[in-house]
N, C-alpha and C positions, 0 to 999 in steps of 0.2 A: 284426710289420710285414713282411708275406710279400713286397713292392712296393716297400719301400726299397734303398740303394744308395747306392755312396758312390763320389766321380771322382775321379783325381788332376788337378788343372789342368795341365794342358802348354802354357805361354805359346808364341807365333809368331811372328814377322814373315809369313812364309810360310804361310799355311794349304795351298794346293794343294801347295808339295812337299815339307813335316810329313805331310800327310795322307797321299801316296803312299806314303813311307816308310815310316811306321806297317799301312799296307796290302800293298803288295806287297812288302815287304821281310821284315815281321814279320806276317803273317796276319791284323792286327786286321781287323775288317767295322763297317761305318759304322751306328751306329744312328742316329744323326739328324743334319742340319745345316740350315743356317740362317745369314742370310736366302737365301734359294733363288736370288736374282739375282747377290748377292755375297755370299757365305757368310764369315763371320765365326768361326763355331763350329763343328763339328763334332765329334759323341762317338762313340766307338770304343770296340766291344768285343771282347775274346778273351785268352785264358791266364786265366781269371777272374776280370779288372779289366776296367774301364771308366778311358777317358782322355779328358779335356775340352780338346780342342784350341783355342785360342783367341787373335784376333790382339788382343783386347781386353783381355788382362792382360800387365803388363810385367814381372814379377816371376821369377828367377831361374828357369831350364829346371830340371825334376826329373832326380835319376840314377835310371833305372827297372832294376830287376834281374827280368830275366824265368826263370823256371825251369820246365823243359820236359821231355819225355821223347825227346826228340831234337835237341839243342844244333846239330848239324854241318848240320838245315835253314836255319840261320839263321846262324852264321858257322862257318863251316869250321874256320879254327886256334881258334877261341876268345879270339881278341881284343876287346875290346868295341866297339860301334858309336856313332857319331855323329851324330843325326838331323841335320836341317836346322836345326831351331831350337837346337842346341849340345847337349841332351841326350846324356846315355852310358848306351847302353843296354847291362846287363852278360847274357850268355845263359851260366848256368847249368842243370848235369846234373840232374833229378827223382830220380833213383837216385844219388844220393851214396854214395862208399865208405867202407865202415864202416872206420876208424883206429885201429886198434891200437900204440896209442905202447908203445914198448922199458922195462920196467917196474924202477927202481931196486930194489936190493937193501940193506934197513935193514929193523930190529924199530921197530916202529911199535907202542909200548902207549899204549892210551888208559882213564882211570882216570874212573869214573861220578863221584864225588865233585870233579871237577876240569877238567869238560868245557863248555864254551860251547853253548848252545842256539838254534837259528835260525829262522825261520820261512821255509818254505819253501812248495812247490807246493799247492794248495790249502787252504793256512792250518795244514798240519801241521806240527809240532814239529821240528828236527831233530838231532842232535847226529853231527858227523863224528869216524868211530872211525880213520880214516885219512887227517889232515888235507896229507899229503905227497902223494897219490893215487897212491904209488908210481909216479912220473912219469907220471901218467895214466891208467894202465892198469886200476888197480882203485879202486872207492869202494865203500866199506864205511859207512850209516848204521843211528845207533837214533832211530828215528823214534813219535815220542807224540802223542796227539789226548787231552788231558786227558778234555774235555767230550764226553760222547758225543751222538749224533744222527745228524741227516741228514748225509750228507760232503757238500761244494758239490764234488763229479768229474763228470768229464766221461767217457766214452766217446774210448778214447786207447791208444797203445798205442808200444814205445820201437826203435830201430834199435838194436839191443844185440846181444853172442855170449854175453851169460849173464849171468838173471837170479834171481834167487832172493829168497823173503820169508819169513821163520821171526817166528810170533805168540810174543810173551813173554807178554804178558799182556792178559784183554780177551777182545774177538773183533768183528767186521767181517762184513757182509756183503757178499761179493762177487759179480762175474758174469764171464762169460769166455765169449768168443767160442769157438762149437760143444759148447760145457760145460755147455749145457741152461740149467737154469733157477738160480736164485742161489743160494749156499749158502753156511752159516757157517763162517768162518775163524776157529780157536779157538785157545787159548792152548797152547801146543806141536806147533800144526799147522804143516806149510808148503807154501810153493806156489811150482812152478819156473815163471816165466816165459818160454816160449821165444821168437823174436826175432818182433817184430811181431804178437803176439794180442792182440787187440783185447782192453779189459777197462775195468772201475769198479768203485769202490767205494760201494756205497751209504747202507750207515751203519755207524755201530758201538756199541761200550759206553763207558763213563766209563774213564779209565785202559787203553788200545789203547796197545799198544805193539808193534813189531815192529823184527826186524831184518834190512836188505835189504842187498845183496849183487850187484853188477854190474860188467859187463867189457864198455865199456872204463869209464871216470871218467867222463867227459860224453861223453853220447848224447845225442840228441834223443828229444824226447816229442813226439808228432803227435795232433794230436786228429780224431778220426772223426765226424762232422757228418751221414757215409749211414748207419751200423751201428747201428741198433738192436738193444739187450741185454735179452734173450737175446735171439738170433736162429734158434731152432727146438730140435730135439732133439740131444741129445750124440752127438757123432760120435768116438770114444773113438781111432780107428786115423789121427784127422789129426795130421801134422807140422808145425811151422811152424821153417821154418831147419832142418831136419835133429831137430831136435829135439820130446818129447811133452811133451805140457800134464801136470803132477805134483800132486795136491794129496792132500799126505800128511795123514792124520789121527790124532794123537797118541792118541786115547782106543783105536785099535782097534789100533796097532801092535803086535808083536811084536819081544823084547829076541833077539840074539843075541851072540856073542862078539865082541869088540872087535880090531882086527888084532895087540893085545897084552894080555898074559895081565893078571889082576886088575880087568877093566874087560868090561864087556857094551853094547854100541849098539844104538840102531833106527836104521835106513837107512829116510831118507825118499825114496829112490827115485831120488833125482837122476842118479846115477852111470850108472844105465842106460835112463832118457831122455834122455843125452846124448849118451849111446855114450859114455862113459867123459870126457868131455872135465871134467865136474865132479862131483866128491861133496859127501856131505851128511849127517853123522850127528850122533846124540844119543848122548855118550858119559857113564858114571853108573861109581861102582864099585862090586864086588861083593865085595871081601872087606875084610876089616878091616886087613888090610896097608896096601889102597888107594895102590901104588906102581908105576909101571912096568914092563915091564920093558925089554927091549934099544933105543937110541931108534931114531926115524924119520926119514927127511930127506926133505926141503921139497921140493917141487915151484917149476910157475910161480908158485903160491900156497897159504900153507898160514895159513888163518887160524881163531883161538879167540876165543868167546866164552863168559862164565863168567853164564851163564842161572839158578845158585843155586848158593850154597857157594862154597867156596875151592880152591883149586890153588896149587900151585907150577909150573909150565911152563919146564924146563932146554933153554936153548937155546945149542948150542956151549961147553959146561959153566958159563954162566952163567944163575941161576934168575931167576925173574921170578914174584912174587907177583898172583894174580890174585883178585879177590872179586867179587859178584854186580853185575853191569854194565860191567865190565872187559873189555878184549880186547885179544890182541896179535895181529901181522901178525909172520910166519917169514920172513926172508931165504930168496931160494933157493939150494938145495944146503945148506943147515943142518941138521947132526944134533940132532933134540929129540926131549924126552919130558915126559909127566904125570908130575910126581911126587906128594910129599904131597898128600892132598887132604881134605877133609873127606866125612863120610857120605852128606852130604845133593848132593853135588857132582851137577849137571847140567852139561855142558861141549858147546855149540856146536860142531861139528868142518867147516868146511868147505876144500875142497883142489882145486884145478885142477893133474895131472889128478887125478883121484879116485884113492883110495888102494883098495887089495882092503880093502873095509870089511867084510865077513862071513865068518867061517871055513866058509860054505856054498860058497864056491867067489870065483872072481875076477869080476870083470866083464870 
């Protein structure tokens, strides 16, 4: 329906000095009014509404909140305005600043066997592995699409300072703004979102699971309405925020040494698409010992997930049993380590800032 449109009713007494206001005060341009000798109506367009001015309905003035890319055109201190017919008009910033709330420090374990399921953004599953959001600051979900198919996504993209999505299991067809054409996300791939790339999902497999990873708790999700996906050829050297577009592929990686002995990682790369602000490894063991050694301490975030097998994880010399779908969140400034673990052990490592993850050198 390329022709339809929708008005908000703005009741009057006053059509002529509603209408001034709404015009020279707020930039609206008059699309039609009526009757032309004593106008009654008049509809007003701009900021991308339509307002139905009119002295023929009596029913309570709307609070309009207008958001702009220059607030101080239209009130200086940022106080809200008062048209003629009693409305409050609020004039909000288009470039809102991104809020980083001061992040509690508590172990936050969350146990697969034992966790509440939600339905969230586009009909996905969700289970919160950090139901406290360490005051905001970080949300940690494991997110499932039992039934595979089309996704109903839209073309969208989030105000975030770090995002990340590691496939457990499955795989997904995605697309990404300058990242060419669409490509499969598979089960121990990942993918760093950096802040505002556009992106969808377009379908996936039976049993998709992933686990996603974001700073701060709530961000907004914006949907793109102009951006068609893809949008031309991969442009590999763009940034967005300071940060590169990452999509690690599990099947082609490469194992190196883990920042301690008895344990080997793949670095999906995150740590230096962000200039160091976050890591991201797959930690496995490699000798039959399979125990630590000297521990590590926590950062602004140090968090595990137990992606197969069992661990023990000693944090400030209390252990913390971990099994496949399990994760815990590290206070910061917390000395920990991997201890016991079983063979088969795959261990999620993610940490802001990022740890010297490979014995190749630091980041």
């Amino acid at each position: 329906m390329p022709d339809s449109r929708a008005e908000t009713i703005v009741p009057c007494e006053s059509l002529d000095d509603t209408l001034n206001f709404f015009t020279k005060q707020l930039g609206f341009k008059v699309d039609s009014i009526f009757p032309a000798d004593a106008p009654r109506v008049a509809v007003l367009a701009g900021h991308g509404t339509h307002l139905r001015l009119t002295t023929e309905d009596k029913s309570v003035p709307p609070h309009i909140r207008l958001v702009v890319e220059e607030p101080g055109l239209y009130s200086s201190d940022g106080t809200p305005l008062v048209a003629p017919n009693g409305s409050i008009v609020t004039i909000e910033s288009l470039g809102q600043p991104l809020v980083i709330p001061e992040a509690t420090n508590e172990v936050v374990v969350s146990r697969s066997d034992s966790s509440t399921w939600g339905i969230g953004r586009a009909g996905m599953q969700y289970r919160d592995l950090i139901p406290s959001r360490l005051g905001g600051r970080f949300i940690a979900s494991h997110i499932s699409i039992p039934t595979g198919g089309p996704v109903p996504d839209y073309v969208h993209y989030h105000q975030i300072r770090f995002q990340m999505i590691f496939c457990r299991s499955g795989w997904a067809r995605l697309v990404y703004e300058d990242q060419g054409e669409p490509f499969l996300f598979a089960a121990g791939d990942c993918v760093l979102q950096p802040p505002e790339i556009r992106h969808q999902v377009l379908e996936c497999s039976d049993e998709f699971e992933v686990v996603e990873l974001g700073c701060p708790a709530e961000h907004i999700t914006m949907a793109d309405r102009v951006m068609p996906l893809p949008n031309g050829p991969a442009d590999r050297g763009k940034r967005y925020g300071g940060q590169d577009f990452v999509h690690h592929v599990a099947k082609d990686a490469s194992w190196a040494s883990w920042r301690v002995p008895e344990f080997e990682c793949r670095d999906t790369g995150i740590a230096r698409a962000t200039d160091g602000l976050a890591g991201a490894v797959v930690v496995r063991p490699t000798s039959q010992k399979r125990e630590s050694g000297p521990p590590g301490q926590a950062g602004e975030f140090q968090f595990f997930f137990a992606l197969r097998g069992s661990c023990s994880i000693e944090i400030n010399g209390t252990s913390i049993d971990l099994g496949p779908g399990d994760s815990v969140s590290i206070p910061i400034g917390s000395r920990f380590r991997v201890k016991t673990t079983s063979s088969d052990l795959e261990l999620l490592d993610v940490a802001l800032p990022a740890h010297d993850v490979a014995s190749k050198g630091k980041i």
